[in-house]
N, CA, C and O atoms as a GROMACS GRO file, in nm:
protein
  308
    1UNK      N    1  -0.115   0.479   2.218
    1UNK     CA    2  -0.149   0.368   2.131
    1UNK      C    3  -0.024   0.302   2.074
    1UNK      O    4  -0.032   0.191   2.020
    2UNK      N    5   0.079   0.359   2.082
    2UNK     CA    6   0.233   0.307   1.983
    2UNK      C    7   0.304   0.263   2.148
    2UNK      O    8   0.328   0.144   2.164
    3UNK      N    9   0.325   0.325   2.223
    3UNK     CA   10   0.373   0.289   2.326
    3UNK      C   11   0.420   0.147   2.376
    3UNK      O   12   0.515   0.130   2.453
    4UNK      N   13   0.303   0.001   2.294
    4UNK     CA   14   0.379  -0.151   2.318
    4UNK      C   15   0.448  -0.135   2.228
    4UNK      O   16   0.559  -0.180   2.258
    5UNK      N   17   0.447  -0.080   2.089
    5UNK     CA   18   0.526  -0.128   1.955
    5UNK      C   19   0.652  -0.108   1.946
    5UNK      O   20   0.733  -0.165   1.872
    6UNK      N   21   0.673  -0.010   2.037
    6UNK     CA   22   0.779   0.057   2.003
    6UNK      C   23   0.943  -0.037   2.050
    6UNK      O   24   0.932  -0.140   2.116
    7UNK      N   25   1.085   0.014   2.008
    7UNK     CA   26   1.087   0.117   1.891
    7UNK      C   27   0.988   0.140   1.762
    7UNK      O   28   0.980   0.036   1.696
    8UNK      N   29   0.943   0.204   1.730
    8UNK     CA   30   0.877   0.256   1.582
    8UNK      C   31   0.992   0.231   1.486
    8UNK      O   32   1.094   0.262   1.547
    9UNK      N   33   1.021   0.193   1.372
    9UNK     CA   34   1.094   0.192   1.280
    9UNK      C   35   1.153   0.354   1.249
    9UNK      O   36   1.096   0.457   1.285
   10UNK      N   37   1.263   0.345   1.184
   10UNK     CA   38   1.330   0.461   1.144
   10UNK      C   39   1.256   0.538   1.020
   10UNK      O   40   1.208   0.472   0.928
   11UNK      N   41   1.251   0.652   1.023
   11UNK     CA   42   1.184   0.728   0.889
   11UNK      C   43   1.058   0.701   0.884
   11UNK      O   44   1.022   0.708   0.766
   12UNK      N   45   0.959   0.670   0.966
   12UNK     CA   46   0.830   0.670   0.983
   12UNK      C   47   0.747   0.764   1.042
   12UNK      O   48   0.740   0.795   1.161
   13UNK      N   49   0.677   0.813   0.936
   13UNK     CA   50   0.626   0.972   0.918
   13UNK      C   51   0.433   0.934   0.968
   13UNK      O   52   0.360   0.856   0.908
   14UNK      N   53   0.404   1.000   1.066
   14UNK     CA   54   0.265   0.997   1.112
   14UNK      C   55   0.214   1.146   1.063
   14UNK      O   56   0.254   1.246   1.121
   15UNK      N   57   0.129   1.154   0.960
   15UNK     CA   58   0.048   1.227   0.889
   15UNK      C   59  -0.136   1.272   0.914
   15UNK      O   60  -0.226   1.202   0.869
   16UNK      N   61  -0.152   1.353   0.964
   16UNK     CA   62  -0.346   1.344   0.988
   16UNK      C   63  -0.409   1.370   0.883
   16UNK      O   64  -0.386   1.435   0.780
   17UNK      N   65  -0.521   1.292   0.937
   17UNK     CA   66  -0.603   1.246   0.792
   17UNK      C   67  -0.650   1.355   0.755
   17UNK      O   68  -0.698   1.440   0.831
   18UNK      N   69  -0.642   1.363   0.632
   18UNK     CA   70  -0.672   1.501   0.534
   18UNK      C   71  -0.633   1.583   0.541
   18UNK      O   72  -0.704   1.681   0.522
   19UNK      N   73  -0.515   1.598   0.569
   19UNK     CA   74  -0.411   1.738   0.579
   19UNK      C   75  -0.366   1.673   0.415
   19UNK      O   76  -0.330   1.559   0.388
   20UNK      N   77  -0.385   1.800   0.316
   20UNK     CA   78  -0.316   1.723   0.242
   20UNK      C   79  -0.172   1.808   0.230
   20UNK      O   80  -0.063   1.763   0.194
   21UNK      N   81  -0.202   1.929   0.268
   21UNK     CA   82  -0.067   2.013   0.289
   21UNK      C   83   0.045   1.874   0.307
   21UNK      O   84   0.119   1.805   0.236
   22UNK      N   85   0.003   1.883   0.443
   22UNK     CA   86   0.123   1.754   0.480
   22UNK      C   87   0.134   1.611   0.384
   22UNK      O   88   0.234   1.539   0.381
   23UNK      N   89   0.039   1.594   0.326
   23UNK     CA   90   0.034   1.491   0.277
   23UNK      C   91   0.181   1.516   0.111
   23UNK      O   92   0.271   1.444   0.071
   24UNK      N   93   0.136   1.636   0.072
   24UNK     CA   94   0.239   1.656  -0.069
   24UNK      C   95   0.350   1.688  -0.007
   24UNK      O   96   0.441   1.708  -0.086
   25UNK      N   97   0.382   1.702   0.115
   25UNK     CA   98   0.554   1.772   0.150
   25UNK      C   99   0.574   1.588   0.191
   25UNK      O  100   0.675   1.538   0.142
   26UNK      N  101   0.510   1.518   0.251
   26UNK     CA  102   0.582   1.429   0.304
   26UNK      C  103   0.590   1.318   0.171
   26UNK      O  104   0.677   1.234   0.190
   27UNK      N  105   0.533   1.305   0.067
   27UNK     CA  106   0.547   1.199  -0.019
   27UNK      C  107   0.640   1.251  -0.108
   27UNK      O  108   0.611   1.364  -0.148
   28UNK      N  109   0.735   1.206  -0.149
   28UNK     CA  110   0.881   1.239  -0.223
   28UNK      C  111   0.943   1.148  -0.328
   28UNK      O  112   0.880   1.043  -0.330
   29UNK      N  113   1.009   1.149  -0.385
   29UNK     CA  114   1.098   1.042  -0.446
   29UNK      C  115   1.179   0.943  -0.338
   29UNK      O  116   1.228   0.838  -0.380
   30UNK      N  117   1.188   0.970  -0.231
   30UNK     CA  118   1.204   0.930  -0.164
   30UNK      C  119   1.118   0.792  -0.032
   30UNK      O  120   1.166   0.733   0.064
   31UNK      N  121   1.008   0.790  -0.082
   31UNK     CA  122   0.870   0.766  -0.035
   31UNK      C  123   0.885   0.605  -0.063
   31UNK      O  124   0.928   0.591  -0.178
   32UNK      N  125   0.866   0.480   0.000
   32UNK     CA  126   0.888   0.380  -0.042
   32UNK      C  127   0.773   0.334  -0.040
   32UNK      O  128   0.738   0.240  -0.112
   33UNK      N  129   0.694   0.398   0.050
   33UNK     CA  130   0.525   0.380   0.081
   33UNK      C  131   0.425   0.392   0.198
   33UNK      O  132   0.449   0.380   0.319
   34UNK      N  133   0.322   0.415   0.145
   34UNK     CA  134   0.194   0.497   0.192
   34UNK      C  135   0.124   0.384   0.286
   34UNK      O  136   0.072   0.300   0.213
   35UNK      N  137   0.106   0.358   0.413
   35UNK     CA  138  -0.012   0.308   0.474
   35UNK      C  139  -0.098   0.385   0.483
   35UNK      O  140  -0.057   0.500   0.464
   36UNK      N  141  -0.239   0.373   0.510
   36UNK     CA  142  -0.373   0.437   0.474
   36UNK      C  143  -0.476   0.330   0.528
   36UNK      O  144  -0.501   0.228   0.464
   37UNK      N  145  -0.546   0.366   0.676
   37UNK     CA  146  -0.660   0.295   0.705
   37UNK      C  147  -0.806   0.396   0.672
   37UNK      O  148  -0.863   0.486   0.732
   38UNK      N  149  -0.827   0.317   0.534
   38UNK     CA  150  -0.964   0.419   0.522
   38UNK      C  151  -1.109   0.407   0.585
   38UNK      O  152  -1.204   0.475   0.546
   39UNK      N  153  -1.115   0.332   0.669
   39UNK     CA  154  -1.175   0.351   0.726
   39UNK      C  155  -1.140   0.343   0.877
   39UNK      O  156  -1.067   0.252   0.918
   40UNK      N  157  -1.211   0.473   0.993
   40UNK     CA  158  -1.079   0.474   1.118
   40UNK      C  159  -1.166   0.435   1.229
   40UNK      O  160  -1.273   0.493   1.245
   41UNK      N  161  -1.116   0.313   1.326
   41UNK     CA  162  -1.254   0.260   1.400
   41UNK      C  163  -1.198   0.378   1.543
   41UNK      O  164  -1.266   0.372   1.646
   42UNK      N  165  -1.116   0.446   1.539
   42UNK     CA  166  -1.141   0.475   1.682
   42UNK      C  167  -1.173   0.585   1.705
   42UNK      O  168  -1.154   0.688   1.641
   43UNK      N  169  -1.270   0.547   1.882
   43UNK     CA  170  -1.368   0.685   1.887
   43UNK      C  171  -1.516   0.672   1.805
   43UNK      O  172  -1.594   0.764   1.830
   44UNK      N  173  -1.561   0.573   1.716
   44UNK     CA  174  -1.624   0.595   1.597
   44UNK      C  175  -1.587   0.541   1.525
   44UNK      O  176  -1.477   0.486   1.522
   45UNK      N  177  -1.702   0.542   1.415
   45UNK     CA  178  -1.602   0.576   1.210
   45UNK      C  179  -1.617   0.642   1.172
   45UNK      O  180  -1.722   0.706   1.170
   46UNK      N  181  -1.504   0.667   1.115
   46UNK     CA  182  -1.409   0.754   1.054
   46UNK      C  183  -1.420   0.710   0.905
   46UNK      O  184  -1.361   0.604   0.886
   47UNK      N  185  -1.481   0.762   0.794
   47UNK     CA  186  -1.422   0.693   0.666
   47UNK      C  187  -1.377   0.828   0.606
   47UNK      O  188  -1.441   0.931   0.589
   48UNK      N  189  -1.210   0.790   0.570
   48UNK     CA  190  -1.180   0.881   0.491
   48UNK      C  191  -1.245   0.897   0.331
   48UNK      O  192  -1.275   0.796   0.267
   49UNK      N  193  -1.265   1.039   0.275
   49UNK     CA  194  -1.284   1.056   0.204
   49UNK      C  195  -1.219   1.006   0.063
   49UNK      O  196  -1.096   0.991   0.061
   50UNK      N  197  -1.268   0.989  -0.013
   50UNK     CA  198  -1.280   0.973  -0.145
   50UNK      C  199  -1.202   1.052  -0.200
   50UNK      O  200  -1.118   0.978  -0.252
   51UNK      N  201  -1.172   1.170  -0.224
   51UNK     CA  202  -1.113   1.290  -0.299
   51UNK      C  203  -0.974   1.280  -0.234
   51UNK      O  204  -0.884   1.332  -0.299
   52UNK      N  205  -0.930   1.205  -0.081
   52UNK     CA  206  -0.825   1.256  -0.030
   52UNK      C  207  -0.704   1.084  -0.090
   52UNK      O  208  -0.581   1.084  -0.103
   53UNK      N  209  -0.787   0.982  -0.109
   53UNK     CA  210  -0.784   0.861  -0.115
   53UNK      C  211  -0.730   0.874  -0.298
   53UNK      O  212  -0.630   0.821  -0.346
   54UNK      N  213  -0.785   0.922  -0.338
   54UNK     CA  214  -0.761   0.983  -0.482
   54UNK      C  215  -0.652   1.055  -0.511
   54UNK      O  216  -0.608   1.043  -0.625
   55UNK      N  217  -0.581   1.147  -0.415
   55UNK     CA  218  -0.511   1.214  -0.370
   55UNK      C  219  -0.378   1.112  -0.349
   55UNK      O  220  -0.273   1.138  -0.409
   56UNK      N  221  -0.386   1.015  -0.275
   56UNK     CA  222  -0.283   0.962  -0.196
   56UNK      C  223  -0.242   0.871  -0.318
   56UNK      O  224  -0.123   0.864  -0.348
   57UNK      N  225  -0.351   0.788  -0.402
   57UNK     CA  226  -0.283   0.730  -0.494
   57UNK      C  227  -0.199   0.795  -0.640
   57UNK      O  228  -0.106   0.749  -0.706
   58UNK      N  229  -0.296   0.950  -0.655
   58UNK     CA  230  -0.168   0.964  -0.746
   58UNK      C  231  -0.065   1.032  -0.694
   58UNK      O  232   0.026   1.040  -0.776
   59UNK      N  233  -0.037   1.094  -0.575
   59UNK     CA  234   0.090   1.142  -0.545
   59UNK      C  235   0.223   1.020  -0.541
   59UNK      O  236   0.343   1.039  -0.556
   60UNK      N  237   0.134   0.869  -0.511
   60UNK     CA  238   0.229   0.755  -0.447
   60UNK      C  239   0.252   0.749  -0.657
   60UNK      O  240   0.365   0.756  -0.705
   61UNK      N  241   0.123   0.735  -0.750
   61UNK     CA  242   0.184   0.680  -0.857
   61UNK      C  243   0.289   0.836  -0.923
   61UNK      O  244   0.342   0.835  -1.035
   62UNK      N  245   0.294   0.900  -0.871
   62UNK     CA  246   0.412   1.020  -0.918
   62UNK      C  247   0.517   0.997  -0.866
   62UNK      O  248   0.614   1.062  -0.905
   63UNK      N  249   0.531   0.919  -0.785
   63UNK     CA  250   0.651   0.938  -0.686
   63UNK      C  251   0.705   0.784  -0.686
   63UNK      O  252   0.816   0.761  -0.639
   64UNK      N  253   0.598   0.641  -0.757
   64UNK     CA  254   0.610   0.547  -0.801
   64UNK      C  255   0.653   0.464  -0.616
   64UNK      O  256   0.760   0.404  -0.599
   65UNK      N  257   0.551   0.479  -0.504
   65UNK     CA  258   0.507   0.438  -0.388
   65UNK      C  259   0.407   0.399  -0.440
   65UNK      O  260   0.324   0.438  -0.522
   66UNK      N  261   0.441   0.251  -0.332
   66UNK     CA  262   0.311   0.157  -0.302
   66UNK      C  263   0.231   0.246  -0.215
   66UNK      O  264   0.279   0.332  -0.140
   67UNK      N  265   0.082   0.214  -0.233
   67UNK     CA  266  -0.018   0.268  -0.152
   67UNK      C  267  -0.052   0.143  -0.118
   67UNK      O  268  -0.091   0.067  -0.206
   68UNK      N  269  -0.042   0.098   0.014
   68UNK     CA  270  -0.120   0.036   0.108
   68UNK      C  271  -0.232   0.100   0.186
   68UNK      O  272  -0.205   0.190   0.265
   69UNK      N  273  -0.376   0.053   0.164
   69UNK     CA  274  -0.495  -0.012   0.241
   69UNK      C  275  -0.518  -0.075   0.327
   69UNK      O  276  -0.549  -0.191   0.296
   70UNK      N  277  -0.518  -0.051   0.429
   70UNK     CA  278  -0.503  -0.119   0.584
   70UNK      C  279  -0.671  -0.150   0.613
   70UNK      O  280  -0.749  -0.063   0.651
   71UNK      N  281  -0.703  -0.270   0.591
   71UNK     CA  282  -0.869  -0.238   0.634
   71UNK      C  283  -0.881  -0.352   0.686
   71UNK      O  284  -0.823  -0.444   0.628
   72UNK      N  285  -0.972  -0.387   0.831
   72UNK     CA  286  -1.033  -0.480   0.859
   72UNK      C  287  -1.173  -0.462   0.834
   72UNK      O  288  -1.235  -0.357   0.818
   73UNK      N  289  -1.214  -0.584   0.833
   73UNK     CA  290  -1.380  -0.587   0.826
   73UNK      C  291  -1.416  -0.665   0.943
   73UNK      O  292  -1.369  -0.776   0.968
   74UNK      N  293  -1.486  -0.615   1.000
   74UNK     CA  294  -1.571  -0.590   1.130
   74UNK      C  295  -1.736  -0.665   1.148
   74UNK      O  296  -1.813  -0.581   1.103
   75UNK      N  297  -1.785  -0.739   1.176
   75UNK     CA  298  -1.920  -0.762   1.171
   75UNK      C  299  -1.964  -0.758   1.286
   75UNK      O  300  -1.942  -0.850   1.365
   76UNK      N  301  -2.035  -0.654   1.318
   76UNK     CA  302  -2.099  -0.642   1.420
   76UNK      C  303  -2.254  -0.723   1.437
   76UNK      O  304  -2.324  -0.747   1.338
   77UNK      N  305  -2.283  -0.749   1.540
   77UNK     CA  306  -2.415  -0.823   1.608
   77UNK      C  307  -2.522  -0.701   1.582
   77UNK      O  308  -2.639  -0.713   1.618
   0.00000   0.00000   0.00000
């Protein structure tokens, strides 16, 4: 799926959804900011949870990272 984009930018960390293990080691003082598609069209949907979404914004407001929301809206027939 990254394969046209690439190069990928430098220091760009790919995280799975709801690990939050990974989620508190990778957000830092260092952290400039969080993308987050909460809801995931592929394969399906995917809506991330609530509790993990809750999660991502206060680790970003501890660490004073933007949390970006990546969402399209979709209307299906």
């Amino acid at each position: 799926m990254q394969e046209p984009f690439t190069p990928l930018l430098p220091g760009v960390q790919h995280i799975a959804v709801e690990d939050e293990a990974a989620v508190r080691a990778a957000i830092t003082d260092e952290t400039c900011g969080v993308i987050v598609e909460p809801i995931q069209g592929e394969g399906g949907v995917h809506v991330i949870s609530t509790s993990f979404l809750q999660l991502l914004r206060r680790l970003c407001d501890e660490h004073k990272a933007l949390l970006i929301l990546d969402e399209v809206q979709v209307r299906c027939a």
